[in-house]
VEXZA-926612 format. One record per residue: residue number from 1; residue in three letters; x, y, z of N, C-alpha, C in turn. Coordinates in nm, 4 decimals, decimal comma. Layout:
BEGIN
pt num: NUM; residu: ala; n_x: X; n_y: Y; n_z: Z; ca_x: X; ca_y: Y; ca_z: Z; c_x: X; c_y: Y; c_z: Z
...
//
This chain:
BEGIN
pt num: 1; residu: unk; n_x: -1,4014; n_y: -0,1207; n_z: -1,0846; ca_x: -1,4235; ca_y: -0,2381; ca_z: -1,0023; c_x: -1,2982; c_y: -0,3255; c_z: -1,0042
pt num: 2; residu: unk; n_x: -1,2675; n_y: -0,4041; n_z: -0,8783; ca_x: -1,1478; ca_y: -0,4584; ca_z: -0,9195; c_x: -1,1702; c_y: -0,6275; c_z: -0,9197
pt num: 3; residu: unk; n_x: -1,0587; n_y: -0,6582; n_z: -0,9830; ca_x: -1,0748; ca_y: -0,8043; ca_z: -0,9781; c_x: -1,0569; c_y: -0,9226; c_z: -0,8450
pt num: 4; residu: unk; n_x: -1,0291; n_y: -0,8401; n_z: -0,7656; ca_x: -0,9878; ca_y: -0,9529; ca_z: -0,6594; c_x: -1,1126; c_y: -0,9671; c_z: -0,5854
pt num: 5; residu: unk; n_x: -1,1189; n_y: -1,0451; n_z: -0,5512; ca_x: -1,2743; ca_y: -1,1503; ca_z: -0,4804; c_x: -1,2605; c_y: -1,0739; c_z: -0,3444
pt num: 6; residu: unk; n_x: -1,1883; n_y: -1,0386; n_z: -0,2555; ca_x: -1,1974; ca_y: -0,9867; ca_z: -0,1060; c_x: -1,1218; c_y: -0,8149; c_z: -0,1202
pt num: 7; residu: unk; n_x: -1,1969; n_y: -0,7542; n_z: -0,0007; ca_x: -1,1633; ca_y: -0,6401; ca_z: 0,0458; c_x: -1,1834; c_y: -0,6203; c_z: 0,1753
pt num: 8; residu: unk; n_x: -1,0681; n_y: -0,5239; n_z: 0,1988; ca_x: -1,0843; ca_y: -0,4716; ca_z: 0,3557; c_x: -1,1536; c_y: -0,3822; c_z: 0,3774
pt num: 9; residu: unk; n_x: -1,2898; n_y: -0,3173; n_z: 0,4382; ca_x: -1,2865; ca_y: -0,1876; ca_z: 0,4189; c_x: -1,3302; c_y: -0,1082; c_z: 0,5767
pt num: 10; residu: unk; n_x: -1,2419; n_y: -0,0443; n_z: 0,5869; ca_x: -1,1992; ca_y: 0,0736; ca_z: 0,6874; c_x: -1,3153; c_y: 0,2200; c_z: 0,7055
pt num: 11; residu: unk; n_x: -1,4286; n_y: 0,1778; n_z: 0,7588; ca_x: -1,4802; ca_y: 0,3024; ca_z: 0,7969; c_x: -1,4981; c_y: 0,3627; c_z: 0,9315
pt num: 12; residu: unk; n_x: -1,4385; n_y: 0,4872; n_z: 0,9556; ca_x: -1,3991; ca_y: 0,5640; ca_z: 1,0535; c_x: -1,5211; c_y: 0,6853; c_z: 1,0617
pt num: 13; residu: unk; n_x: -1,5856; n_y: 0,7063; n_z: 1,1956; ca_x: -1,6335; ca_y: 0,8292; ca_z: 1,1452; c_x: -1,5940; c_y: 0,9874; c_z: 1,1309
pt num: 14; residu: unk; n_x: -1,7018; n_y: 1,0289; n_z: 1,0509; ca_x: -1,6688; ca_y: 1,1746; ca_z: 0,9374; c_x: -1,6097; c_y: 1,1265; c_z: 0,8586
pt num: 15; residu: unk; n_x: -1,5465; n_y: 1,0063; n_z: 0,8016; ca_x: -1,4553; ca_y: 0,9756; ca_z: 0,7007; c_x: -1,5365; c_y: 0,8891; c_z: 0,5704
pt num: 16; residu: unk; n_x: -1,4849; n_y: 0,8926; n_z: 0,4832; ca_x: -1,5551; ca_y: 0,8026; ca_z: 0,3580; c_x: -1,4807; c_y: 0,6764; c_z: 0,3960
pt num: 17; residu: unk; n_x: -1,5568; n_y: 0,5576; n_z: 0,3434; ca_x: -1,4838; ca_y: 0,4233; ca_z: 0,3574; c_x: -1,3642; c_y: 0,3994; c_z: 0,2745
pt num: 18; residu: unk; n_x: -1,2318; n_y: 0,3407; n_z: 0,3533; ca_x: -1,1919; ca_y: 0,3293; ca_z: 0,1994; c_x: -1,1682; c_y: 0,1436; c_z: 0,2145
pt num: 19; residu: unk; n_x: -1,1122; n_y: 0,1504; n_z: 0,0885; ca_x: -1,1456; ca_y: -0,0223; ca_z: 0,0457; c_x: -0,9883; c_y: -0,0570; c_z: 0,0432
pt num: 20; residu: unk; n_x: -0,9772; n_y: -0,1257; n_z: 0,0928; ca_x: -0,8044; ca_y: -0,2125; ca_z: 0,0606; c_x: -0,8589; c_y: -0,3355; c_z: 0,0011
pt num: 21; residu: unk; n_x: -0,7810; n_y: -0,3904; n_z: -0,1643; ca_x: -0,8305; ca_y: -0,5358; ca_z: -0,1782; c_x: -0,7007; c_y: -0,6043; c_z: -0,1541
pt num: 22; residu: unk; n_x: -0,7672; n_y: -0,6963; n_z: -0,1367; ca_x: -0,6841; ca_y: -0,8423; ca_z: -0,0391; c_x: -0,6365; c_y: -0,9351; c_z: -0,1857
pt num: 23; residu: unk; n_x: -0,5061; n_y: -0,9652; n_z: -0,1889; ca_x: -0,4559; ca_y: -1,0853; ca_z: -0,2562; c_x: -0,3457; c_y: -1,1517; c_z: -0,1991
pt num: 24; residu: unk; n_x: -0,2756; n_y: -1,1110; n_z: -0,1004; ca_x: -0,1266; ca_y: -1,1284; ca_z: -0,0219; c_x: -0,1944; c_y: -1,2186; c_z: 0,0295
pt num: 25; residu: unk; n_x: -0,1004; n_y: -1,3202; n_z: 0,0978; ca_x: -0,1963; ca_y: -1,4680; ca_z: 0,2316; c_x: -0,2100; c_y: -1,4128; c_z: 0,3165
pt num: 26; residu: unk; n_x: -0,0999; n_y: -1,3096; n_z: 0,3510; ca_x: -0,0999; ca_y: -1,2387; ca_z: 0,4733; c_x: -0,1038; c_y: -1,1319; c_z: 0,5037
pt num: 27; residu: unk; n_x: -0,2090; n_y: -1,0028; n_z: 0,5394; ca_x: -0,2112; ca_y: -0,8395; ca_z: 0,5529; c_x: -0,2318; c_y: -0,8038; c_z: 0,6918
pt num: 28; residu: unk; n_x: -0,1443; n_y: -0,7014; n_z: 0,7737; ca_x: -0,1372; ca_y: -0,7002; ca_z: 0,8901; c_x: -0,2012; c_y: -0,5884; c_z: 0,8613
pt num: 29; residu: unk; n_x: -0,2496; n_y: -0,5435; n_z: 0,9867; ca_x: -0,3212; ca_y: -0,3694; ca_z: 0,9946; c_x: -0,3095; c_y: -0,3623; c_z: 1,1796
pt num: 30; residu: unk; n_x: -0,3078; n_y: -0,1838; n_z: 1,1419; ca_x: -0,2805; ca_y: -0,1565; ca_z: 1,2624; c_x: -0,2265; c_y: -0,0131; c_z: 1,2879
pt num: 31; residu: unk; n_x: -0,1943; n_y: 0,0800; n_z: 1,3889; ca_x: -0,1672; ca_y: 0,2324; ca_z: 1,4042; c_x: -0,0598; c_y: 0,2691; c_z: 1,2880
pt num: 32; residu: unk; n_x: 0,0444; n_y: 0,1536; n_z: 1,3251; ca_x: 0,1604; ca_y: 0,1608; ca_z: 1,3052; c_x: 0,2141; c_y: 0,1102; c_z: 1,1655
pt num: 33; residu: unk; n_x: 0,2752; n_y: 0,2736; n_z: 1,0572; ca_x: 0,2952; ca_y: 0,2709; ca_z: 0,9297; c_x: 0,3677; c_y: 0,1707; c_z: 0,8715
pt num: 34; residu: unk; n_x: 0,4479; n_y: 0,0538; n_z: 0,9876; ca_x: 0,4717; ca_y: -0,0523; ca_z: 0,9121; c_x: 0,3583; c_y: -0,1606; c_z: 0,9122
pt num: 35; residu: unk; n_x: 0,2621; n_y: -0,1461; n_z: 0,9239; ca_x: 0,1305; ca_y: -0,2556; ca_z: 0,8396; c_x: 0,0617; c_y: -0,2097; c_z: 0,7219
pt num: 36; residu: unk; n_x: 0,0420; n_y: -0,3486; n_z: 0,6609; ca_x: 0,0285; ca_y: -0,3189; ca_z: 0,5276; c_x: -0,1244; c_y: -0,2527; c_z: 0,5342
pt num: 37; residu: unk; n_x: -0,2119; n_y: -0,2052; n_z: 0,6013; ca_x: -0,3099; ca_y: -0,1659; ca_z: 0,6329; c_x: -0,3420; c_y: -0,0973; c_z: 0,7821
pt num: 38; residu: unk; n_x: -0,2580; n_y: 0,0791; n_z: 0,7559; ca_x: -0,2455; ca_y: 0,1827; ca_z: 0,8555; c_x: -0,3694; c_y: 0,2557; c_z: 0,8837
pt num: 39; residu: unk; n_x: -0,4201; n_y: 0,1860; n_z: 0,9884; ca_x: -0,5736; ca_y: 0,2521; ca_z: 1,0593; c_x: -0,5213; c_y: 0,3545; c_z: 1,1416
pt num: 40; residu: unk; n_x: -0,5471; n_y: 0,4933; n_z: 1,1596; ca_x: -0,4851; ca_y: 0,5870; ca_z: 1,2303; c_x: -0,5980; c_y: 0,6129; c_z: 1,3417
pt num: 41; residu: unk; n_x: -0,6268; n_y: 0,5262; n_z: 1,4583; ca_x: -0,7288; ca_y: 0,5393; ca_z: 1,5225; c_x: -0,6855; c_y: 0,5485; c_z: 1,7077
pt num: 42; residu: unk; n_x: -0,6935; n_y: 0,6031; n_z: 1,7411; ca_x: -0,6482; ca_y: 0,5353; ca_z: 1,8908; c_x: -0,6507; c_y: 0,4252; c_z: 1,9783
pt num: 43; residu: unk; n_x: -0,8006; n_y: 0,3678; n_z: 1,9119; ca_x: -0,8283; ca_y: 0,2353; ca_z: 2,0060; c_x: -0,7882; c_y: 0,1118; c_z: 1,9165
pt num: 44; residu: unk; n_x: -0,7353; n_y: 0,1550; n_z: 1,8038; ca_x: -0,6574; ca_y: 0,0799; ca_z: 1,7537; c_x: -0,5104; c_y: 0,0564; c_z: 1,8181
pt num: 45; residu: unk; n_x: -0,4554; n_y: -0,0664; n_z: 1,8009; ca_x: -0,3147; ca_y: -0,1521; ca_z: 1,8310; c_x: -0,1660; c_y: -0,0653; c_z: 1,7683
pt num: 46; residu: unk; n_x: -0,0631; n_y: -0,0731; n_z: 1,8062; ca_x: -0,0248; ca_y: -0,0580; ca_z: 1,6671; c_x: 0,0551; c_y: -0,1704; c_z: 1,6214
pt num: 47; residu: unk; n_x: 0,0247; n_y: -0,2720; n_z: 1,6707; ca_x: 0,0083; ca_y: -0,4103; ca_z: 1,5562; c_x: -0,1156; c_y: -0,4845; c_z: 1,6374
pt num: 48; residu: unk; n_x: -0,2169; n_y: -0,4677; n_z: 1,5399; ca_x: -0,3376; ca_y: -0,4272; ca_z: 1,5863; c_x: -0,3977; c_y: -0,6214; c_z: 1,6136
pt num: 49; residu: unk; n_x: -0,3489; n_y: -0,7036; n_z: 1,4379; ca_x: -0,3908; ca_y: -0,8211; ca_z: 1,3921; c_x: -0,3594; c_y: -0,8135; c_z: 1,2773
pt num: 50; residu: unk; n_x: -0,4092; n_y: -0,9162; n_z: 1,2149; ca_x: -0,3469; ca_y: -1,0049; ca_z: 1,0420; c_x: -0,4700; c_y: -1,0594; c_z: 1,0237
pt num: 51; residu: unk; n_x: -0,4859; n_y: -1,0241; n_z: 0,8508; ca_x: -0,5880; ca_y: -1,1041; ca_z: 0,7788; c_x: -0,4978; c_y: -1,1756; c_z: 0,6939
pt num: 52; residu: unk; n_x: -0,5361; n_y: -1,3533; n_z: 0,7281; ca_x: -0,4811; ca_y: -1,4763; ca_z: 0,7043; c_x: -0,5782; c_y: -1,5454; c_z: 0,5781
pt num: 53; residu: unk; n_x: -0,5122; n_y: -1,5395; n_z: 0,4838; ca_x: -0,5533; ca_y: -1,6165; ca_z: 0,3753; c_x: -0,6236; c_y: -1,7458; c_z: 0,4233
pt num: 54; residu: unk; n_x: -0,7307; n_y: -1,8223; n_z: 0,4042; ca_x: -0,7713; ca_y: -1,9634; ca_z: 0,4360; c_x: -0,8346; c_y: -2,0122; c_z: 0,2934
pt num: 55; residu: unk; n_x: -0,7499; n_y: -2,0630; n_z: 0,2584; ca_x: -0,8389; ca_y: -2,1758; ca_z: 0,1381; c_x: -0,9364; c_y: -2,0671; c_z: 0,0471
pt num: 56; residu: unk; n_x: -1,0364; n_y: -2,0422; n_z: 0,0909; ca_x: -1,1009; ca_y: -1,9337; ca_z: -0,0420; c_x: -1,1718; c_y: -1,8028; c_z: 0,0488
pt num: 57; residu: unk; n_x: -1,1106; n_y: -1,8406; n_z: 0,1796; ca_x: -1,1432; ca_y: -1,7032; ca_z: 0,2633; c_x: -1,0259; c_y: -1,6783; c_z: 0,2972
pt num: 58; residu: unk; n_x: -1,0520; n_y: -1,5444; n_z: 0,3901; ca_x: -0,9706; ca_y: -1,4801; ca_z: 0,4972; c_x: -1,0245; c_y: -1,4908; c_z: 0,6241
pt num: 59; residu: unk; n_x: -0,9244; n_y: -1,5203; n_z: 0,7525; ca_x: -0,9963; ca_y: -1,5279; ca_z: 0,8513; c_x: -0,8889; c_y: -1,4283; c_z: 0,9424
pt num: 60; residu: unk; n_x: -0,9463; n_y: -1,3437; n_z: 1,0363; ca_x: -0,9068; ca_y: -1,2213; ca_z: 1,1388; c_x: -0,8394; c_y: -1,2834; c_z: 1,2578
pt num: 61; residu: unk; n_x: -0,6397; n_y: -1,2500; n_z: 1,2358; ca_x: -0,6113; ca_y: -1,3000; ca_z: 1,3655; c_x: -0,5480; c_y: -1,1573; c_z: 1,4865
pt num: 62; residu: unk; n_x: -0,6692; n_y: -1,1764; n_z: 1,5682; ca_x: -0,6231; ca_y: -1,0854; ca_z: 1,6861; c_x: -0,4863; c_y: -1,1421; c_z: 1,7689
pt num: 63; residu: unk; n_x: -0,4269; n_y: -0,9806; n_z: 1,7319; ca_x: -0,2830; ca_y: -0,9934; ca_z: 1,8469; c_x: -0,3027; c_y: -0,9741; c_z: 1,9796
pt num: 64; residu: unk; n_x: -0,4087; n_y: -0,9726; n_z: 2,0292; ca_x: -0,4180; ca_y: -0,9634; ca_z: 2,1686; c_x: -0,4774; c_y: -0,8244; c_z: 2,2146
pt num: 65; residu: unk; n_x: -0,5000; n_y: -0,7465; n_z: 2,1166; ca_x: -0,5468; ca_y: -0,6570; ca_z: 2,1604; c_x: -0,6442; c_y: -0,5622; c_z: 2,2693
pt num: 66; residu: unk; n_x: -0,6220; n_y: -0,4723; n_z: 2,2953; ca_x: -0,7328; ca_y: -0,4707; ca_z: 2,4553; c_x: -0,8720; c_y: -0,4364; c_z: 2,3666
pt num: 67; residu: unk; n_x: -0,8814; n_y: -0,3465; n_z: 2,2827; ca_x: -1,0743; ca_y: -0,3080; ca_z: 2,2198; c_x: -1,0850; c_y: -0,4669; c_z: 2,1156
pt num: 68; residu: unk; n_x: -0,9707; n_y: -0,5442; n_z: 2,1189; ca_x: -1,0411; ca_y: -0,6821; ca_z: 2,0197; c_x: -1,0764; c_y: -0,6442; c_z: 1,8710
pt num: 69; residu: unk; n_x: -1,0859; n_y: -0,7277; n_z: 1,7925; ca_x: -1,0972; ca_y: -0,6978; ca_z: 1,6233; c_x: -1,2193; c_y: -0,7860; c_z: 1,5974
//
């Protein structure tokens, strides 16, 4: 179990979930292997959005994407 209070978690189907935990202010995700969270999906972006640290959350900022986050 880990210690950090938030996680990302990525489920695709046929695939097992996997868990990214969150401590950075800032984690981008997206197609493209430079985000710190590489979803290999098609209707994914490939700079898809950013999960933004807020005070004792995270809140989801869409880059504009056409399927939306």
């Amino acid at each position: 179990m880990s210690d950090n209070a938030y996680s990302f978690i990525v489920c695709l189907p046929g695939e097992k979930p996997v868990r990214h935990d969150l401590g950075a202010d800032a984690i981008s995700f997206g197609r493209s292997p430079d985000n710190d969270i590489q979803i290999l999906v098609a209707e994914v972006s490939k700079k898809h959005g950013q999960l933004v640290k807020d005070n004792d959350s995270y809140r989801v900022i869409d880059f504009g994407s056409t399927n939306g986050s």
